[in-house]
C-alpha positions in Angstrom: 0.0 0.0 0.0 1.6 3.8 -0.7 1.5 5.9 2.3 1.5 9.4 2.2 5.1 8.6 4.4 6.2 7.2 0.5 4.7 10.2 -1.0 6.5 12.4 1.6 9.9 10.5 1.2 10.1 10.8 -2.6 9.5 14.1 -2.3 11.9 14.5 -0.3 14.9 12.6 -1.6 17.7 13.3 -4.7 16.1 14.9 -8.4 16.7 11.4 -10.5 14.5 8.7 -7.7 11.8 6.9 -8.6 9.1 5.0 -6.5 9.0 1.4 -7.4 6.5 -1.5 -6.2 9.3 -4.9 -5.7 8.2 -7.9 -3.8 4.9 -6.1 -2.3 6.6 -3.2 -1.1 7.1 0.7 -2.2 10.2 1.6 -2.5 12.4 5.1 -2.9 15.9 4.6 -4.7 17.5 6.1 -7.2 16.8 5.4 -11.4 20.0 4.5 -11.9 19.1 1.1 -9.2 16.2 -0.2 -11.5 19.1 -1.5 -13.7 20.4 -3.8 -10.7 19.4 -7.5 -9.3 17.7 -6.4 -6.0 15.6 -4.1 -8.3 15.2 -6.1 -11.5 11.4 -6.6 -12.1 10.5 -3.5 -10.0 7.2 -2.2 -11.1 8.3 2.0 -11.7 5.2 4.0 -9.7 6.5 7.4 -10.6 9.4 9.7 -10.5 10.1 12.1 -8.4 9.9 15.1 -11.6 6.3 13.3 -12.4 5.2 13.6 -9.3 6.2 17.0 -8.8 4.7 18.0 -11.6 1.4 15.9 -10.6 0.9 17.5 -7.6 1.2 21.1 -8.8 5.0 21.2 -6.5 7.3 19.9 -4.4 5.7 21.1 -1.1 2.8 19.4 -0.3 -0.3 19.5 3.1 -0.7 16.4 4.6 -3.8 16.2 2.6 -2.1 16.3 -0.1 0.4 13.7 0.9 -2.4 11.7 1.3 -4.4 12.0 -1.7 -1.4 11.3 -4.0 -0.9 8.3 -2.1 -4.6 7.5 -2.6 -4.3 8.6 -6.5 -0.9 6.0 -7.2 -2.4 2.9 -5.3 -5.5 3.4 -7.5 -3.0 4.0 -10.0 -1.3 0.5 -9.2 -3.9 -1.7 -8.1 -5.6 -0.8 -12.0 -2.5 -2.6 -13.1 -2.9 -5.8 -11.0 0.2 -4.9 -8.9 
């Protein structure tokens, strides 16, 4: 399930991260890791520029944390992950 924590820490980490779903978990780590074994298969949520852009910025209410979180597991579970 995302949290609005997930939301919060992609927001929060380096320009070039993406959240990924691996093994039933979300995930913040940078692009440049999707390439690697312990990230091979990942299921890419969003980026961090997508997001941004998404959400109108990078500073965000808690509401707001919360309904992107809301908007990206709809987002996921609509493709069966």
């Amino acid at each position: 399930m995302i949290t609005a924590d997930d939301v919060s820490r992609l927001l929060a980490s380096e320009t070039d991260t993406v959240m990924v779903l691996i093994e039933g978990r979300i995930d913040v780590v940078d692009s440049n890791e999707l390439d690697t074994d312990a990230f091979r298969g990942a299921l890419q949520v969003i980026t961090r520029d997508e997001l941004i852009a998404q959400a109108g910025g990078e500073q965000l209410s808690e509401r707001e944390l919360i309904e992107q979180a809301a908007a990206l597991e709809m987002a996921v579970a609509e493709l069966g992950g």
